[in-house]
C-alpha positions as CSV (number, residue, x, y, z in Angstrom):
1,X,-14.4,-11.1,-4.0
2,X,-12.2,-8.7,-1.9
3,X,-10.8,-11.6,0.6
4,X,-10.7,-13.8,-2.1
5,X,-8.4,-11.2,-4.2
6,X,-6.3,-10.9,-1.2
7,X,-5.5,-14.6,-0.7
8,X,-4.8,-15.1,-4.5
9,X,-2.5,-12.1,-4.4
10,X,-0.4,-13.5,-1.5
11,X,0.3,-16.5,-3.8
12,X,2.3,-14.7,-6.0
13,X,4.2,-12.4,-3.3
14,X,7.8,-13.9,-2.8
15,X,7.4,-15.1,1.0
16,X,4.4,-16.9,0.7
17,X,5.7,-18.2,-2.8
18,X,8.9,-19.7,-1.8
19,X,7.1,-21.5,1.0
20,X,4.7,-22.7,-1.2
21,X,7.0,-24.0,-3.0
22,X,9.4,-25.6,-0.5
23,X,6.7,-27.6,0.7
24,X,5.5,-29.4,-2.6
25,X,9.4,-30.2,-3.1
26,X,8.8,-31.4,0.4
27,X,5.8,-33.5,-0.7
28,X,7.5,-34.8,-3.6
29,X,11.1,-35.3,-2.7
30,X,10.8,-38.9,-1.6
31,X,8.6,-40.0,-4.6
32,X,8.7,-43.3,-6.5
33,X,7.8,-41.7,-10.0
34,X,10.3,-39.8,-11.6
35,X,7.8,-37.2,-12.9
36,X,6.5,-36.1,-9.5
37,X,10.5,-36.4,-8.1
38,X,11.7,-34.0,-11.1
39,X,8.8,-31.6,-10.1
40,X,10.3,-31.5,-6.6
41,X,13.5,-30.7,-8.2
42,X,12.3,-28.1,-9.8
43,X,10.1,-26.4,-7.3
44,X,13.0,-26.5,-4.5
45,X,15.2,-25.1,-7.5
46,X,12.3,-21.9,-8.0
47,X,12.2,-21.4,-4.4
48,X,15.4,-20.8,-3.9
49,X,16.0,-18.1,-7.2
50,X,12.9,-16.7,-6.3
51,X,14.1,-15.5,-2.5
52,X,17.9,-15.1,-4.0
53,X,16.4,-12.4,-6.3
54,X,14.2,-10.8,-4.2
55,X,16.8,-10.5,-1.6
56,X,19.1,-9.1,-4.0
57,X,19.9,-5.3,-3.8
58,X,20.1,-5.0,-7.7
59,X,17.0,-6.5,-7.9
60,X,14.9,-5.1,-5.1
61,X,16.0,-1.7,-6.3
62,X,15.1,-2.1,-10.1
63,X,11.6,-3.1,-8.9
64,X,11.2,-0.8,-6.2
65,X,12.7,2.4,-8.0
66,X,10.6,1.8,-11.7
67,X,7.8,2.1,-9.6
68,X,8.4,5.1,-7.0
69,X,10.6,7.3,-9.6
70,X,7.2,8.2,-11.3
71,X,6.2,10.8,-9.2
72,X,8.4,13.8,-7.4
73,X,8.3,14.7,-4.1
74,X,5.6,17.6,-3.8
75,X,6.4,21.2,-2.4
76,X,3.7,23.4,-4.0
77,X,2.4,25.8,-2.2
78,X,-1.5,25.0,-1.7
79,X,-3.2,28.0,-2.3
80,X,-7.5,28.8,-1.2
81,X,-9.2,26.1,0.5
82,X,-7.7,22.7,-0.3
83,X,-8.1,18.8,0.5
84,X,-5.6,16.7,1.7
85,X,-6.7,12.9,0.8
86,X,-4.1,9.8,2.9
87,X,-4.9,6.6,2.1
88,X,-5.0,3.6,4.7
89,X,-2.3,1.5,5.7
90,X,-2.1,-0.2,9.2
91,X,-1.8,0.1,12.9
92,X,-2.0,-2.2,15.7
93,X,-4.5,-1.4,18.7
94,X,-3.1,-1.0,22.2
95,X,-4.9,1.3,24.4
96,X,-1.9,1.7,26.4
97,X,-0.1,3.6,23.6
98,X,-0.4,6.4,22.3
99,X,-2.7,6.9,18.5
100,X,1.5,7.7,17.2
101,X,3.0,4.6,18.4
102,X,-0.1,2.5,17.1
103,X,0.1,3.3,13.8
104,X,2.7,1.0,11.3
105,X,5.8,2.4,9.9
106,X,4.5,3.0,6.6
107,X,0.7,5.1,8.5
108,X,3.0,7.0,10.0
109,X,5.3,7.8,7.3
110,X,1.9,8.3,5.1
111,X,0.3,10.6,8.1
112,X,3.5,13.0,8.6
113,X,3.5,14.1,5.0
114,X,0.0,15.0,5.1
115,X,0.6,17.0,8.0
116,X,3.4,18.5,5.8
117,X,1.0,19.0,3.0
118,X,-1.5,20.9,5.1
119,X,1.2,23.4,6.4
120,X,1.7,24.1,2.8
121,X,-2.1,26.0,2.4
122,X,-4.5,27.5,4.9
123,X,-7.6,26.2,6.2
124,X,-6.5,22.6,4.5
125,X,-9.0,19.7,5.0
126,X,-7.2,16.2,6.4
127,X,-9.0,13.1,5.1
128,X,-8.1,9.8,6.7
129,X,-9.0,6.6,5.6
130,X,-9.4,3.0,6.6
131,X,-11.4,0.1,7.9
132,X,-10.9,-2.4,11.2
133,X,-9.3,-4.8,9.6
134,X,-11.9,-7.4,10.7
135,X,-9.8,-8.3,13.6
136,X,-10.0,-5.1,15.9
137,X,-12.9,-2.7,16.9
138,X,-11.0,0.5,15.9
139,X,-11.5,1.4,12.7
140,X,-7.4,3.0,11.1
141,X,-9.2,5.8,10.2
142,X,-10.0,6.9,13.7
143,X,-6.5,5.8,14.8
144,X,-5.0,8.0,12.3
145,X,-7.5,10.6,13.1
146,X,-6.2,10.5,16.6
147,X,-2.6,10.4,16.0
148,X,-3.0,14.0,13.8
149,X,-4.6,15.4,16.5
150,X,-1.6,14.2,18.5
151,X,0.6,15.8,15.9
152,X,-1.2,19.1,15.9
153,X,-4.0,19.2,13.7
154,X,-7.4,20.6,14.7
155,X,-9.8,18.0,15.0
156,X,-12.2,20.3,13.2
157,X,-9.9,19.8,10.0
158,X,-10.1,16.1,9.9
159,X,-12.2,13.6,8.0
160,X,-12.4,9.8,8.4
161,X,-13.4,7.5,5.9
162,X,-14.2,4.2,8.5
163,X,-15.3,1.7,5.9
164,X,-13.1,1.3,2.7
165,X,-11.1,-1.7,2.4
166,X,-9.1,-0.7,-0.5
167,X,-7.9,2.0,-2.3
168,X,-10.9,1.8,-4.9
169,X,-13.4,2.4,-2.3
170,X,-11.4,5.0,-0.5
171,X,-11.6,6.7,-4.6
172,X,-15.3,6.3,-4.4
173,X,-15.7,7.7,-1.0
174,X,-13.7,10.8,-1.7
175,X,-15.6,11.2,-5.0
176,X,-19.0,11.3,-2.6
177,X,-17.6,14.0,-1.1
178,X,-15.3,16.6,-3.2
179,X,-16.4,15.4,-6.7
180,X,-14.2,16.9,-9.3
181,X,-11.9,19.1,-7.0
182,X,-8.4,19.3,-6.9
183,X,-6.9,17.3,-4.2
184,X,-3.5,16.1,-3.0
185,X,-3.1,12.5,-2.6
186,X,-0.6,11.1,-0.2
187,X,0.6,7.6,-0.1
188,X,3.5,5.3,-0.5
189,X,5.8,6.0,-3.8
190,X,5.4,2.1,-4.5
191,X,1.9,2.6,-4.3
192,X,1.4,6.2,-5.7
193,X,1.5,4.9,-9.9
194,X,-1.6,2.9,-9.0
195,X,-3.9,5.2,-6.7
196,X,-2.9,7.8,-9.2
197,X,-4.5,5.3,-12.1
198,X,-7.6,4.5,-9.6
199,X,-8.3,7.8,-9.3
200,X,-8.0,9.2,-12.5
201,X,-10.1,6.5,-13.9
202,X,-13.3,8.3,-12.1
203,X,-12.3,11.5,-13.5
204,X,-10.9,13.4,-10.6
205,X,-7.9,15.5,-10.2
206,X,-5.7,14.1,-7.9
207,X,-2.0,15.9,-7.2
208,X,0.5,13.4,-6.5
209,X,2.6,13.8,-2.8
210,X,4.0,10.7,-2.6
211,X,6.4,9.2,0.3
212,X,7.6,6.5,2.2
213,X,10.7,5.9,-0.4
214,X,12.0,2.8,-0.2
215,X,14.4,2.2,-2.7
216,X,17.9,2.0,-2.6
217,X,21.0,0.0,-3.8
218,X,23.3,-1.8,-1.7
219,X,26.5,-4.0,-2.3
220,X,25.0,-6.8,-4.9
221,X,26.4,-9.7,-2.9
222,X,24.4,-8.8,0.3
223,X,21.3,-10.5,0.7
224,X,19.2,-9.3,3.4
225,X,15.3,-8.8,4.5
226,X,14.7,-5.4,4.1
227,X,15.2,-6.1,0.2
228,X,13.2,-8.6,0.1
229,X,10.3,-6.6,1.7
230,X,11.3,-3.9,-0.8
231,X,10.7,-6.4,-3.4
232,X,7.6,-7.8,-1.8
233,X,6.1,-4.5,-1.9
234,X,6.8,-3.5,-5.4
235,X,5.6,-7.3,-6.9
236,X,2.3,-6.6,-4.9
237,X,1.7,-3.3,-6.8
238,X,2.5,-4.8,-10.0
239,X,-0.5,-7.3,-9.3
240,X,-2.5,-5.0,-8.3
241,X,-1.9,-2.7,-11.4
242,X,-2.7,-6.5,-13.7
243,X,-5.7,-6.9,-11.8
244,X,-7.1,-3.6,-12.0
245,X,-5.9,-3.6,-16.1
246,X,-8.2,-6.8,-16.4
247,X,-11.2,-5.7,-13.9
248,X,-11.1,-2.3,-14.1
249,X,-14.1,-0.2,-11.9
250,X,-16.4,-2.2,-13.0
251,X,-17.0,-4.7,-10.8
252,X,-16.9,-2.0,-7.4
253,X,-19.6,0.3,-7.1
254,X,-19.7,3.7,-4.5
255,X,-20.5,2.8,-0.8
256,X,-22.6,5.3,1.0
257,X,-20.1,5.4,3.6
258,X,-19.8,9.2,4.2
């Protein structure tokens, strides 16, 4: 169910979309029945409003901002023993570089303001969180483990969580372990209104620190890939947020993972 979600998912995204569509207008562009040539038509048409909207700064920035205006930035001071929960992203694995330089643009975006979050309290606990992948034998969450020790943090204050996929298992797995505590949840403002939801729905008290803002408007006749990733981004939330409307928590159950 979880691969299969993910290849379903990339169907609607814009990329993966627009080539989809580009290659049954392909297919179809040199048929003999009118039907099947119209059809070409029309998916060569779609392709090319879908990537001319998602590349377009208006556009990238009304989906992007609707999702990440939600939550504020968050500067309260932590006060007694708190929890400090940041969700996966990704890395690649090099052994020649450093834990830092492995980790994706939006890890290490994710990673620094938990670090910022724990220098808001004393004695704060860093949670980490994330699987392999399938295709490496590091799980993230070690990687990210190792790059806040690079960063500063005693190893003694960290926590991995090596075998959640998603961000409903990573829910689960903090659940196991903090129940009902207050925690501070760090992740991307695109994906913040939707770990927020997962999170809530199993009763716990999460404190939103989101970051990783992405949105912002540019000229609107400038087409360009940065706001089409902005808009790739945002659509892939909105799924996310259908699919967990129609499925809810009811088909995942908690991992003993901890």
């Amino acid at each position: 169910m979880f691969w299969l979600k993910k290849v379903l998912s990339q169907l609607v995204m814009p990329i993966p979309l627009t080539v989809l569509l580009l290659l049954i207008a392909g297919l179809l562009w040199r048929s003999q029945r009118q039907l099947l040539l119209k059809f070409g038509k029309v998916s060569l048409s779609l392709a090319i409003t879908v990537l001319l909207l998602c590349s377009q700064s208006q556009v990238s920035y009304w989906l992007t901002d609707s999702l990440e205006s939600r939550y504020s930035p968050n500067n309260q001071l932590k006060t007694g023993s708190c929890v400090v929960m940041v969700l996966g992203s990704g890395n690649l694995e090099k052994p020649e570089l450093t834990a830092v330089q492995q980790l994706s643009a939006t890890a290490l975006a994710r990673l620094s303001e938990g670090i910022r979050q724990l220098n808001l309290g004393q004695g704060c606990t860093l949670v980490v969180s994330g699987y392999s992948g399938g295709q490496q034998p590091t799980p993230h969450a070690s990687i990210m483990a190792n790059a806040a020790v690079e960063l500063g943090v005693n190893p003694a204050n960290i926590i991995k969580f090596e075998q959640p996929k998603d961000t409903i298992e990573e829910a689960y797995a903090l659940q196991q372990l903090i129940g009902q505590q207050p925690f501070t949840l760090v992740t991307s403002a695109t994906h913040m209104p939707r770990a927020m939801s997962i999170f809530t729905q199993l009763g716990m008290q999460p404190q939103p620190a989101p970051t990783n803002f992405i949105a912002h408007k540019g000229f609107w006749w400038r087409l360009d890939a940065e706001q089409l990733h902005a808009s790739q981004r945002s659509i892939h939330e909105y799924v996310g947020m259908l699919w967990l409307s129609i499925k809810g928590l009811k088909q995942h159950t908690p991992r003993e993972t901890i």
